[in-house]
N, C-alpha and C positions, 0 to 999 in steps of 0.2 A: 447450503451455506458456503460451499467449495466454491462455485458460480459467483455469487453474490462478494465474497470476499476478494477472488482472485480480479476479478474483472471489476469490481466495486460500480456493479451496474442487478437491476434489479431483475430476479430470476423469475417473478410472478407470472409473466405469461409468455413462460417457455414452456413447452408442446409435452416435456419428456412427463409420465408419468410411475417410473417403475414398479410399474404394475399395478398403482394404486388407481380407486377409483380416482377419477381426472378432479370432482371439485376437491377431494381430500389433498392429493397431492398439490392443489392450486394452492389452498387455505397452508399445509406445509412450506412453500415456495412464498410463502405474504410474512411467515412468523419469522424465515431465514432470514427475508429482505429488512424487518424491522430489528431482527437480534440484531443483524452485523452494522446497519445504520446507529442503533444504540452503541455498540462497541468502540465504534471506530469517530464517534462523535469528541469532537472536539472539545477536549478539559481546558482545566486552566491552567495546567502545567504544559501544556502545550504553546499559551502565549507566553513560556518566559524564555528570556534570548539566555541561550545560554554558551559561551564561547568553545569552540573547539580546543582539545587539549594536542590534538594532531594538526600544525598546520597542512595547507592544501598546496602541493607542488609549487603552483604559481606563485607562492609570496616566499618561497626560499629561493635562498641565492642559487641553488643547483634547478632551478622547477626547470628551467628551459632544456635540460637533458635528462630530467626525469621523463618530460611531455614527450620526449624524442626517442625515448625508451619505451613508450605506451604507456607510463603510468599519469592517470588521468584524475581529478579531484570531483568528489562528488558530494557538493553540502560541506566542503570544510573537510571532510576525510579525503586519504589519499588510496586509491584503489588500485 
């Protein structure tokens, strides 16, 4: 699930099998790819626009010496 999550790419026919027999570990590596697919599938709180309570450098009057200090906007947050 580590694989699958991080990389958001599917682990089914990656070689590793820690020790297990290879189809077991393969059928493991197929339940991981459809957990984290289900997980990470797209709600319907996810279509709602919801505004940033932190605007993002660029739309204040200081962002152009924020930007020159390294702080950078990411999605509406300031990082």
């Amino acid at each position: 699930m580590t694989y699958a999550s991080l990389f958001k790419a599917s682990p089914v026919d990656l070689k590793y099998t820690a020790g297990l027999d290879p189809a077991i570990a393969k059928h493991l590596r197929a339940v991981a790819w459809e957990t984290v697919q289900e997980y990470f599938k797209p709600s319907a709180f996810d279509l709602l626009s919801v505004p940033s309570i932190h605007p993002s450098p660029s739309s204040t009057a200081g962002g152009a010496a924020l930007a020159e200090a390294g702080v950078v906007a990411t999605q509406g947050w300031a990082v």
